[in-house]
C-alpha positions in Angstrom: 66.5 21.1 -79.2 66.1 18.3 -81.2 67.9 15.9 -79.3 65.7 16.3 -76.3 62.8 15.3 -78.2 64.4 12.5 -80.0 65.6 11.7 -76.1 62.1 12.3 -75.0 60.5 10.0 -77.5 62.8 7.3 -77.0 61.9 7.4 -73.0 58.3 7.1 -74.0 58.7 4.9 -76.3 61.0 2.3 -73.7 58.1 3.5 -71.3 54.8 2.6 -73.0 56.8 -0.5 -74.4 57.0 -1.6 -70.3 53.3 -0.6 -69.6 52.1 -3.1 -72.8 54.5 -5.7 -71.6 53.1 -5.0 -68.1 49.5 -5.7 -69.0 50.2 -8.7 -71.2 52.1 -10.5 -68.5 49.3 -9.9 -66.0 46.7 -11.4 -68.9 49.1 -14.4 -69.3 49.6 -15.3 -66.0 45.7 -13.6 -64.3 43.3 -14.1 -67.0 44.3 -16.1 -70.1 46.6 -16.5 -72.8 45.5 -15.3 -75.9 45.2 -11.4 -74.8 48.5 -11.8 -72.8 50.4 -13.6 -75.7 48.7 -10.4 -77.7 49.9 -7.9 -75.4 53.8 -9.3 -75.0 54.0 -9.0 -79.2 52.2 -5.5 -78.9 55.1 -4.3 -76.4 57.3 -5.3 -78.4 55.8 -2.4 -81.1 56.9 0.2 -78.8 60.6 -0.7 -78.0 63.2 1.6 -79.8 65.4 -1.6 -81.2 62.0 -2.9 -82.5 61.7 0.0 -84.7 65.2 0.2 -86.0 65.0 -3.3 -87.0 61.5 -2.3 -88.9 63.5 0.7 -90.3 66.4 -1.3 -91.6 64.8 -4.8 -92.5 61.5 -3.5 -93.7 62.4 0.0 -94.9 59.3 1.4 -92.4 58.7 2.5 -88.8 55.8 3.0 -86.6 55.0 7.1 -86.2 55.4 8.4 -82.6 52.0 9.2 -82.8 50.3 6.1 -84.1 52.2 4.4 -80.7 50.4 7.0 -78.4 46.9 5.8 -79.6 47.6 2.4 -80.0 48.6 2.9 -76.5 46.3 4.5 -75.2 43.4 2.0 -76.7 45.7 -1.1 -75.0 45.1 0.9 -72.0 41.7 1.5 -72.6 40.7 -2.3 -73.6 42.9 -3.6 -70.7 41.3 -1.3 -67.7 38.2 -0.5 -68.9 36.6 -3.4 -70.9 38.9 -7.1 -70.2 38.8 -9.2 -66.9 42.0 -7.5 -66.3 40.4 -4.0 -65.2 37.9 -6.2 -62.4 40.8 -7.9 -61.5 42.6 -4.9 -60.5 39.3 -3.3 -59.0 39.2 -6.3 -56.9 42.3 -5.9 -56.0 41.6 -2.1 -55.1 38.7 -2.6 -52.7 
């Protein structure tokens, strides 16, 4: 049982790590810079070898559940709030 949810998290993890990556490529190349500079180093928060470095290196890691809201807020800012979201409503109409 507890290897599915160590699987589970890891697939998440690689999942949301995508999403952020995603989003900052589109405000790199769409919008500007800064927020898609921000976003690549965000994504790179959520990868699993990102973590195990922090665990090994730094002697912490980021809690599964602290990535979910960070996520979640990127995902918020990005579609609801930046240039990004009327970009993609643009797109949409």
């Amino acid at each position: 049982m507890m290897q599915i949810k160590l699987s589970t998290q890891y697939i998440t993890s690689w999942i949301l790590g995508l999403l952020v990556f995603t989003i900052g490529l589109l405000n790199l190349i769409l919008i500007h810079p800064v927020p898609g500079i921000v976003g690549l180093v965000l994504s790179l928060l959520f990868v699993p070898p990102v973590n195990d470095f922090l665990k090994n290196k730094l002697g912490f890691t980021i809690p599964f559940a602290v990535k979910i809201v960070l996520a979640l807020f990127i995902f918020w800012f990005t579609l609801g709030i930046s240039d990004l979201g009327d970009v993609i409503d643009g797109w949409l109409r």
